[in-house]
C-alpha positions in Angstrom: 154.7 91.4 269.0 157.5 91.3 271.7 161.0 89.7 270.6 160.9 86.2 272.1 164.3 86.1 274.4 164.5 81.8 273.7 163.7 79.7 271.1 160.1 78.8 271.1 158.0 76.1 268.9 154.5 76.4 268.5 153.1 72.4 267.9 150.2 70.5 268.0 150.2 67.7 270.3 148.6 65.6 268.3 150.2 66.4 264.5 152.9 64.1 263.0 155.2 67.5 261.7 155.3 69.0 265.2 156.1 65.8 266.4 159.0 64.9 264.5 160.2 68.9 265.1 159.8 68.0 268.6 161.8 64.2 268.6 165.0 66.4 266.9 164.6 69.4 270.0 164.7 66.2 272.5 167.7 64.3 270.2 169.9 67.8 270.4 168.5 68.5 273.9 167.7 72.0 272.9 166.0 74.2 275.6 163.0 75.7 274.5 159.3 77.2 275.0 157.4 74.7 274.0 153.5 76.6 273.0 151.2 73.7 272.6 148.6 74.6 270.2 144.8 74.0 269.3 144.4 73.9 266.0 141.0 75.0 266.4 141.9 77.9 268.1 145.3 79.6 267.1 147.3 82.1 269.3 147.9 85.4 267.6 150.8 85.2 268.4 151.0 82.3 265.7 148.6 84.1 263.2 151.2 86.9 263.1 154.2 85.1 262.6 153.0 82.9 260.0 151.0 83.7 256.8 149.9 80.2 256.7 148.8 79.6 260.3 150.2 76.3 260.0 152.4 74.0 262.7 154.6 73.7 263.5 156.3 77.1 263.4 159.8 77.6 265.0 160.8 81.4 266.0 164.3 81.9 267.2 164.9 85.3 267.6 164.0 87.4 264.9 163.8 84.2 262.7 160.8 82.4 262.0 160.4 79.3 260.0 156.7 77.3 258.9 158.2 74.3 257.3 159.2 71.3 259.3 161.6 70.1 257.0 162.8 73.4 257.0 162.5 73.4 260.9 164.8 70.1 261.4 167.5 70.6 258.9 168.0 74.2 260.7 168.3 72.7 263.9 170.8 69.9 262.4 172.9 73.0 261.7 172.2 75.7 264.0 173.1 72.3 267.0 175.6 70.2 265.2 175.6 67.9 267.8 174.8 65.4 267.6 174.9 65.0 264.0 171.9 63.9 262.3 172.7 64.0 258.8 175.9 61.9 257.3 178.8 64.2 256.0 179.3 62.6 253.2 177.5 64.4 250.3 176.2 60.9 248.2 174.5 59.6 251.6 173.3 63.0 252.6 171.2 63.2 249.3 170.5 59.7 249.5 168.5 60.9 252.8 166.8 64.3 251.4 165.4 61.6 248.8 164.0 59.6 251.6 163.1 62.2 253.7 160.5 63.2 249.9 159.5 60.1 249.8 158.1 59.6 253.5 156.8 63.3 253.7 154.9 63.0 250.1 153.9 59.5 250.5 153.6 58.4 253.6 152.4 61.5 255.7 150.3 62.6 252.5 148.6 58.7 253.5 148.1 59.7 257.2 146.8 63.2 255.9 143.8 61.4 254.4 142.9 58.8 257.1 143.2 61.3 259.9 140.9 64.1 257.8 138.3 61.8 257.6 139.1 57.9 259.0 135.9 56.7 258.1 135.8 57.5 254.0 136.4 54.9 251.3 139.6 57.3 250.6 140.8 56.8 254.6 140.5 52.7 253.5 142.8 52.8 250.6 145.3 54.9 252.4 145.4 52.8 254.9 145.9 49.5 253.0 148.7 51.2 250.7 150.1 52.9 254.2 150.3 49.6 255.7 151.5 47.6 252.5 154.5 50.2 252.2 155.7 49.8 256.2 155.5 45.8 255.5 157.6 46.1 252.2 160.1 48.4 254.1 160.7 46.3 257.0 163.7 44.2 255.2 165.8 48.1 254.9 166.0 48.1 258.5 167.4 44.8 258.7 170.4 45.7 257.7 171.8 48.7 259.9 170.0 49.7 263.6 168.6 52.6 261.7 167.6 53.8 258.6 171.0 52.9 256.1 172.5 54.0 259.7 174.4 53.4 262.8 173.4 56.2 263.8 169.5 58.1 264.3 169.0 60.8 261.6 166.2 62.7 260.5 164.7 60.3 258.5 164.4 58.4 261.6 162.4 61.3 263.3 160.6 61.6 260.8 158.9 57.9 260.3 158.6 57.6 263.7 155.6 59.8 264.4 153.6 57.7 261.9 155.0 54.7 262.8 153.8 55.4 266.4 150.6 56.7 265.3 149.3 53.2 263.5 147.3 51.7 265.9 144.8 55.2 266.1 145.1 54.6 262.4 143.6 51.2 262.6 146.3 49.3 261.0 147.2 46.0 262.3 150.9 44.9 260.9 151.1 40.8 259.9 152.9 38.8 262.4 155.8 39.1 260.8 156.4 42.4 260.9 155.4 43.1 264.5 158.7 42.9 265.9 159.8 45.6 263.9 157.1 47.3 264.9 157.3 47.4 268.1 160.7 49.3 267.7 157.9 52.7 267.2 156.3 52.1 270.5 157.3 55.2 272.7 158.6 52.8 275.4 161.4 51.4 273.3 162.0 54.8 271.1 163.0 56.6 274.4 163.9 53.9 277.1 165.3 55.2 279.4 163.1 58.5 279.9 161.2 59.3 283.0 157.6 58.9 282.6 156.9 63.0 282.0 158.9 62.5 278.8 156.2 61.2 276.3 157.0 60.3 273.0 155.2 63.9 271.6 158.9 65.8 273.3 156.1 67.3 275.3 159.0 68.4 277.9 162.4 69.5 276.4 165.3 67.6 277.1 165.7 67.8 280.9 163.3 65.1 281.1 165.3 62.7 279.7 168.1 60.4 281.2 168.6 58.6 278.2 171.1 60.4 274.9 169.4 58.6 271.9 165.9 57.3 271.0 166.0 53.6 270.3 164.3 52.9 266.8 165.9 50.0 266.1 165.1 47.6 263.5 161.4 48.8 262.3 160.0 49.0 259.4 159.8 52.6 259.0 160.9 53.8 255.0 160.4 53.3 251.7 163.6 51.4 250.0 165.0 54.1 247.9 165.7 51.9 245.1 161.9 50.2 245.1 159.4 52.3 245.9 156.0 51.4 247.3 153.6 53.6 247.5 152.1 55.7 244.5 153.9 58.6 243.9 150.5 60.7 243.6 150.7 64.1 245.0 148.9 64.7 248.9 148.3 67.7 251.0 151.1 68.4 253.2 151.3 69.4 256.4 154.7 70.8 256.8 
């Protein structure tokens, strides 16, 4: 396969990993190819690169990486700015921790009600998905973000699911609607023109505004309390 001259992602429109790969591209305003995928169907250009056939896959260069967690903290470091991890080394792990918790728990939940939304499994993960945001909502209280002024990657990372809970079929109590409606793709890129959707289907030229607004929701586990089961789920990566 020819050497790819820019950085190019290979994503499924519709997966919560490429997604959140694709919110950090438009935070850093990265230029890239951007090869939509069907999962149904792979490229072979994506069957060669990665043993696992998986998305989202990142190739820059002669590099290639199949993880997304592996995927965002490279960019955080390859583009330093801006900065979406804090410097100092007791919050930073204090992240990594919540950035486990959402991938095992909460996309391990989405995992089962999108492979099959109508089984009794789908039904309990979406109670316990919905019990956790509502038990989370008082973390974001405190700072605009999560434990933040600032985005990070924890916030790219809860807000594909968050934005995805309607096609889940979960309905939030009144009381937690406001927070909320800090996922919808309106207020988590105001600002955007209307070819920038909340996927990153367009890098960042598309955009007018710097920073995603995701202020306020109800979007992570409290480190110190969790609240979902910590029973092991398929990832996605």
């Amino acid at each position: 396969m020819a050497r790819r001259s820019v950085m190019t992602l290979f994503s499924a429109p519709a997966d919560p990993w490429s997604h959140r790969a694709r919110i950090v591209l438009a935070e850093k305003g990265i230029a890239i190819e951007l090869v939509n995928v069907d999962l149904n169907d792979l490229p072979e250009d994506l069957l060669d690169l990665n043993p696992y056939h998986s998305v989202p896959t990142l190739v820059d260069r002669d590099l290639v990486l199949y993880d997304s967690r592996v995927i965002i903290e490279y960019l955080d470091e390859r583009f330093p700015h801006p900065p979406l991890m804090p410097i100092d080394p007791v919050t930073r792990a204090q992240f990594r921790v919540a950035l486990y918790r959402v991938e095992r728990d909460w996309y391990g939940l989405a995992r089962d009600i999108e492979f099959d939304p109508q089984s009794k499994t789908a039904g309990h993960s979406r109670k316990v998905l919905g019990e956790a945001i509502c038990a989370s909502a008082e973390v974001f209280k405190a700072k605009p973000f999560f434990l933040s002024d600032e985005f990070s990657l924890v916030d790219a990372s809860i807000a594909p699911i968050l934005w995805r809970l309607p096609s889940y079929g979960i309905e939030l109590p009144a009381q937690a609607q406001p927070e909320a409606r800090a996922a919808h793709p309106h207020s988590m890129y105001r600002g955007c023109t209307a070819t920038c959707r909340p996927s990153c289907e367009r890098p960042r030229e598309t955009c007018r505004s710097r920073r995603p607004r995701l202020s306020r929701s109800p979007c992570t586990f409290p480190i110190p309390n969790p609240c979902c089961p910590t029973r092991r789920h398929r990832s996605w990566g």
